[in-house]
GUSELO-688022 format. One record per residue: residue number from 1; z, y, x of N, C-alpha, C, O in turn; residue in one letter. Coordinates in Angstrom, 2 decimals. Layout:
<nodes>
n, n_pz, n_py, n_px, ca_pz, ca_py, ca_px, c_pz, c_py, c_px, o_pz, o_py, o_px, res
NUM, Z, Y, X, Z, Y, X, Z, Y, X, Z, Y, X, A
...
</nodes>
This chain:
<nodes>
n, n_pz, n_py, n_px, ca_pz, ca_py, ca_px, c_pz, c_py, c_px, o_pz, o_py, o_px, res
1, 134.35, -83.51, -106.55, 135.66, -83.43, -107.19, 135.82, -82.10, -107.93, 136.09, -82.17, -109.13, X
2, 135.70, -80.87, -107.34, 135.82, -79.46, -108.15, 134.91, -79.47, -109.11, 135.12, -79.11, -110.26, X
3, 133.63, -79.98, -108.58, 132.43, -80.32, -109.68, 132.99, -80.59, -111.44, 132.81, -79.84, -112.39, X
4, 133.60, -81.76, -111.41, 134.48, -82.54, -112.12, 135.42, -81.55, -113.15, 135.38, -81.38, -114.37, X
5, 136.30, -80.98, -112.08, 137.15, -79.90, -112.28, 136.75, -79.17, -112.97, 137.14, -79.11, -114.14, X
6, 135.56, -78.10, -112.29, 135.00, -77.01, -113.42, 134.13, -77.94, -114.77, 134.48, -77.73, -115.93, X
7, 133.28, -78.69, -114.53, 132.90, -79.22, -116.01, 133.78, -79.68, -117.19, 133.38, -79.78, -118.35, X
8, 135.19, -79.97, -116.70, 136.06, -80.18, -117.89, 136.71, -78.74, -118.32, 137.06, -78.44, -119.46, X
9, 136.81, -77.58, -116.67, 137.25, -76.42, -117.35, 135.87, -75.63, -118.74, 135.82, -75.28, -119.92, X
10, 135.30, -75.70, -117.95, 133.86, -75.01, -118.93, 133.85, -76.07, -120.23, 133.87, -75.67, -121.39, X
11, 133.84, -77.10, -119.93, 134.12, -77.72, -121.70, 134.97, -77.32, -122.54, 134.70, -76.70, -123.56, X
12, 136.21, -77.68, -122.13, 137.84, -76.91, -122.33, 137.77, -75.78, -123.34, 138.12, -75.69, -124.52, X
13, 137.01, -74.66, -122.19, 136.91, -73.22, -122.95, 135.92, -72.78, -123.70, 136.00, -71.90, -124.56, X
14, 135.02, -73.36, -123.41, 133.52, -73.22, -124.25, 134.45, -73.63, -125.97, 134.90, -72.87, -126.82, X
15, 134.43, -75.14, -125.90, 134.68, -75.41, -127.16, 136.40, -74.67, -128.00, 136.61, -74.81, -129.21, X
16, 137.18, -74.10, -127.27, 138.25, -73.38, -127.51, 137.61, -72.18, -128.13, 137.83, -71.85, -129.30, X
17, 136.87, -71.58, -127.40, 136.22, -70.18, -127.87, 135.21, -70.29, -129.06, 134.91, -69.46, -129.93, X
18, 134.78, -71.55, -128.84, 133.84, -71.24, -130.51, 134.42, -71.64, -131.28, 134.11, -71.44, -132.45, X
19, 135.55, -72.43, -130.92, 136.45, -73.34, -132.77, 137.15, -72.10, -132.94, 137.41, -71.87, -134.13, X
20, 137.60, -71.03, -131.95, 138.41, -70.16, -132.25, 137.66, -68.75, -133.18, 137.98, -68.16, -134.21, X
21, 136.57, -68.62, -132.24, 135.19, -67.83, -132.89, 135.12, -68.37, -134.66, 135.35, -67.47, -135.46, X
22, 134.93, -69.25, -135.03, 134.65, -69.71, -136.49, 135.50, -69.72, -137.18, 135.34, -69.57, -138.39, X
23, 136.82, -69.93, -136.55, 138.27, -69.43, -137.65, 138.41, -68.15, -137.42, 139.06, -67.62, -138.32, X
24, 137.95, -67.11, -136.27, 137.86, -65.97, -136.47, 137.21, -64.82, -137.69, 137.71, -63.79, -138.13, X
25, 136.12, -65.36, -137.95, 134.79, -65.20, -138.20, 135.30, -65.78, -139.55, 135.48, -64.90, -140.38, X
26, 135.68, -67.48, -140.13, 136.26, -67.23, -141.58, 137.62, -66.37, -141.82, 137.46, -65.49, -142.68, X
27, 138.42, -66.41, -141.47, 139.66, -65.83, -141.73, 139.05, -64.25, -142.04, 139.51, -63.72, -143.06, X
28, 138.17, -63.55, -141.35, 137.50, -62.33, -141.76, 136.73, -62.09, -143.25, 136.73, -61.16, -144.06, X
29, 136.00, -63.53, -143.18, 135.31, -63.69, -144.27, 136.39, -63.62, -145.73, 136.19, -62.93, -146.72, X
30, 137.67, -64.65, -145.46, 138.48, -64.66, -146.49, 139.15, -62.99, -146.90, 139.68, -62.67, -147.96, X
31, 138.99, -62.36, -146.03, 139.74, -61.43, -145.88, 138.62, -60.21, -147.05, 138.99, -59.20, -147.64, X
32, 137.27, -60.87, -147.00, 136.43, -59.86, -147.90, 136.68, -60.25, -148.92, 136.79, -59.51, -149.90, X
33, 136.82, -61.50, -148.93, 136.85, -62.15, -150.53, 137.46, -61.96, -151.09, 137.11, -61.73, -152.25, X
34, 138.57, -61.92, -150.80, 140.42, -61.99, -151.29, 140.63, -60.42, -151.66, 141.22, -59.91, -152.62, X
35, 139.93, -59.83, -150.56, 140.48, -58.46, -150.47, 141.88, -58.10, -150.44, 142.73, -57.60, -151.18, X
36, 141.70, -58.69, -148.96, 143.01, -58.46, -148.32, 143.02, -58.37, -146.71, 142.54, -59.11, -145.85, X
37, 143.94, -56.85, -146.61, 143.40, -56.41, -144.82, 144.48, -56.97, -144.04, 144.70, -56.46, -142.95, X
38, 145.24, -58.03, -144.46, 146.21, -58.50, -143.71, 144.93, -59.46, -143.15, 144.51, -59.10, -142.05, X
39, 144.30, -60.54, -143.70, 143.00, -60.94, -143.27, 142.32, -60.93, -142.33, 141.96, -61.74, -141.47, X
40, 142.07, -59.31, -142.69, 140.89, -58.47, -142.05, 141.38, -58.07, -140.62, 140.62, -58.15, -139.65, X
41, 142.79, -57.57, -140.51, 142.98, -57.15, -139.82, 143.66, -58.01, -138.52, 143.69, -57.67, -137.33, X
42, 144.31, -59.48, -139.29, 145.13, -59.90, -138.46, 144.31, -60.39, -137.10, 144.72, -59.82, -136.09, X
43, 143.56, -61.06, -136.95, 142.98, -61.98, -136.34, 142.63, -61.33, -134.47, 142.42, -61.94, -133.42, X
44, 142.72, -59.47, -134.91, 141.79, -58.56, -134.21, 142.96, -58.13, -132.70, 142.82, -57.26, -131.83, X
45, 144.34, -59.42, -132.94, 145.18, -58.77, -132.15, 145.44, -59.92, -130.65, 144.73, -59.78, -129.65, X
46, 146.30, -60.76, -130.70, 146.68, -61.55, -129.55, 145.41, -62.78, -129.72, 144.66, -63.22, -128.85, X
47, 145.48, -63.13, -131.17, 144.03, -64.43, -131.10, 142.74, -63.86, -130.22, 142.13, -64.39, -129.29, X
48, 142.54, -62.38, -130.95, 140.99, -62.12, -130.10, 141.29, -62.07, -128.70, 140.34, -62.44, -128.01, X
49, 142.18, -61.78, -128.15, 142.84, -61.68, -126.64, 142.24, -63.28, -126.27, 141.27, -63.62, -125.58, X
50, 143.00, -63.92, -126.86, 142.64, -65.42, -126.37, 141.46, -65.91, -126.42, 141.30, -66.88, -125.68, X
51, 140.44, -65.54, -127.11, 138.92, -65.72, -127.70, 138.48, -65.69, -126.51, 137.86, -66.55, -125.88, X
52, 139.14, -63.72, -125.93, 137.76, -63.34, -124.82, 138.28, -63.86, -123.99, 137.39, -64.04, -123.16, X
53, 139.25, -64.30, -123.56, 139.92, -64.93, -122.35, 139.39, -66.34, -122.23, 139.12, -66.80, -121.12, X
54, 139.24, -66.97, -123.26, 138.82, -68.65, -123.05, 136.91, -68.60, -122.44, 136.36, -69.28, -121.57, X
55, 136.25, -67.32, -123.48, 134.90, -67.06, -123.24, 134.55, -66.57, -121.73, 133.57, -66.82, -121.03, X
56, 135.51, -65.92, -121.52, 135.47, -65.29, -119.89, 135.83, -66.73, -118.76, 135.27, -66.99, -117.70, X
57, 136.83, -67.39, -119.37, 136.90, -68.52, -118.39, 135.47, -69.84, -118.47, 135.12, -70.59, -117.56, X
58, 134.77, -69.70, -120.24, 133.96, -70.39, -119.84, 132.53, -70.26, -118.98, 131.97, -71.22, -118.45, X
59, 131.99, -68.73, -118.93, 131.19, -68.13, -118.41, 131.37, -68.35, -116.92, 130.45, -68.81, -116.24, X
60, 132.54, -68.04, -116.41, 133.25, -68.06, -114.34, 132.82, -69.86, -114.15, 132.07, -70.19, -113.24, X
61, 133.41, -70.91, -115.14, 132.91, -71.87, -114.74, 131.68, -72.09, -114.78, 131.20, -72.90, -113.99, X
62, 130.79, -71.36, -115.80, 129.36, -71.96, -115.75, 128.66, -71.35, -114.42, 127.84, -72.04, -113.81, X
63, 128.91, -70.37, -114.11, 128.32, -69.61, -113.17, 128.79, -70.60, -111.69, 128.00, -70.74, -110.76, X
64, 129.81, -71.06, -111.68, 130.26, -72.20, -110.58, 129.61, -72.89, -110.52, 128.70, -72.93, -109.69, X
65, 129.87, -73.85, -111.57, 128.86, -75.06, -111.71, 127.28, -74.76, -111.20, 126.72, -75.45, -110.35, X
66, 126.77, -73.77, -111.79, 125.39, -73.36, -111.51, 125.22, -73.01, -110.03, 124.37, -73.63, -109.40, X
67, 126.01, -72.00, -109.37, 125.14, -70.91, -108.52, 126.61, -71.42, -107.11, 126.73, -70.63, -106.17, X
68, 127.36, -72.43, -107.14, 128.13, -72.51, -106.26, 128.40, -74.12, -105.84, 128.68, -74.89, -106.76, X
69, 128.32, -74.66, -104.41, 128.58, -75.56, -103.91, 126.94, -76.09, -104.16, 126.98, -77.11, -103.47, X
70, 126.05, -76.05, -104.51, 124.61, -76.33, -104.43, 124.18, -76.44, -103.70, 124.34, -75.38, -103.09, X
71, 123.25, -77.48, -102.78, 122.09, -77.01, -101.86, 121.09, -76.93, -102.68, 120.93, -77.49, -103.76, X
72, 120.40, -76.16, -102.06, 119.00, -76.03, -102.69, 117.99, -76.88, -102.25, 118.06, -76.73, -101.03, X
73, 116.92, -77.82, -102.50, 117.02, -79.18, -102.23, 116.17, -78.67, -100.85, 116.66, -79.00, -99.76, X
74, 115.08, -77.97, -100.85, 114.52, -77.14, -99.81, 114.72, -77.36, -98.65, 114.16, -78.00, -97.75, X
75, 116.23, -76.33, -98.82, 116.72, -75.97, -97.58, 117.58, -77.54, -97.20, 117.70, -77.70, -95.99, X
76, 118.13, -78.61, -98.02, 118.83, -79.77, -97.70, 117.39, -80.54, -96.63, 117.64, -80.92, -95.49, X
77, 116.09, -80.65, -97.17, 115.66, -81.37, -97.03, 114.76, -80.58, -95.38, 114.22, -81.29, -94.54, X
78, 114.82, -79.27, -95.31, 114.74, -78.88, -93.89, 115.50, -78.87, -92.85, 115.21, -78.68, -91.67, X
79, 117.02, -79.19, -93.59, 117.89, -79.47, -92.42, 118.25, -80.83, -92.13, 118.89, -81.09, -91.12, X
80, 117.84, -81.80, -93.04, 117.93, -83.04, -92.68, 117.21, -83.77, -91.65, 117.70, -84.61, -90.89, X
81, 115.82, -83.30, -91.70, 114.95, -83.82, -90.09, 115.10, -83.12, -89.21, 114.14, -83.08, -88.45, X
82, 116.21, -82.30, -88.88, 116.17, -81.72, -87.29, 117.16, -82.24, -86.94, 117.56, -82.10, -85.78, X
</nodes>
């Protein structure tokens, strides 16, 4: 069930952080073109807040998913015949 839980959180934020990353990343770009530091500058304030915040939540879930609630099949399969 948490399994579940974190794979929709880590989807969630993964894909939040890179759609957000690429409008980051153009809106900068427009900002060379145009030459304009409202552009340049805007993006660098509450959005990037949210960027690293979604990237930080998708990293805590991957590291869950990976390195938590696991047996290692090893140790499952040495404690199963005693």
């Amino acid at each position: 069930m948490y399994q579940l839980i974190l794979r929709k959180t880590f989807v969630v934020s993964l894909a939040l952080a890179l759609c957000g990353g690429i409008v980051f990343v153009l809106l900068q770009l427009a900002g060379m073109i145009f030459g304009s530091a409202l552009l340049l500058t805007g993006p660098n304030t509450v959005f990037k807040t949210v960027l690293c915040i979604c990237a930080s939540i998708a990293s805590i879930a991957a590291y869950l998913l990976l390195h938590v609630g696991s047996t290692p099949v090893k140790y499952a399969q040495e404690n199963s015949s005693k």
